[in-house]
N, C-alpha and C positions, 0 to 999 in steps of 0.2 A: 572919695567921691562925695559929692554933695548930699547929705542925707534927703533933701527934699527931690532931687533928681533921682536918687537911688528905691524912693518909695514910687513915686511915676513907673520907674521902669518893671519894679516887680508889678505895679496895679496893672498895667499895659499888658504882663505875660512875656514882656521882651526876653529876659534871660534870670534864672535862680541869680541870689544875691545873698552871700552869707559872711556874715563878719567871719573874723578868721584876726586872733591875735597873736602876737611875737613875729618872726619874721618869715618870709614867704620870698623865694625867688624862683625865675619865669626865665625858662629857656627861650632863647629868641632865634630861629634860626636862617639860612638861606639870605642872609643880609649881605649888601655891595660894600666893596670896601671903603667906600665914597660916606658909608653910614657912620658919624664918630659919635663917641660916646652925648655929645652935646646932642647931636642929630635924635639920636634914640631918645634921650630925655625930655625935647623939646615935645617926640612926639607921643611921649605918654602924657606929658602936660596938655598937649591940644586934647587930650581925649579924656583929663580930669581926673589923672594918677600923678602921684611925685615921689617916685621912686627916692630909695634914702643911696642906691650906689646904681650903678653900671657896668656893670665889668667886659672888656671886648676879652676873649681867648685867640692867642695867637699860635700860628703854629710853630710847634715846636722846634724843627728843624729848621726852618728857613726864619722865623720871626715876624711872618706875615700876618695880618688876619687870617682866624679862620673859618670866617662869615659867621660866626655865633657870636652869641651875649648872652649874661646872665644880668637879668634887672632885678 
């Protein structure tokens, strides 16, 4: 995130903001299967993250989505 948007946001009291180094991944879940990985990416970028992977989890048995991500 922007460091100057990410100072606004804590001055504001919008939400805590803590660096956090090495890697971090974010259960994503209840998603259509219409959402592809491109989908998910784009929409972390409108919102000012760029995820370094995307992972969809499929299910097992059938090979289907199954409506999670890990970002």
């Amino acid at each position: 995130m922007d460091p100057q948007v990410q100072a606004q946001a804590q001055q504001q009291g919008q939400y805590p903001v803590q660096q956090q180094s090495g890697n971090t991944n974010l259960w994503c879940g209840e998603l259509k299967p219409y959402m592809t990985d491109i989908f998910i990416s784009q929409a972390f970028n409108q919102a000012g993250f760029y995820p370094h992977t995307v992972k969809m989890i499929n299910n097992r048995n059938t090979g289907m989505p199954a409506g999670y991500w890990y970002v």
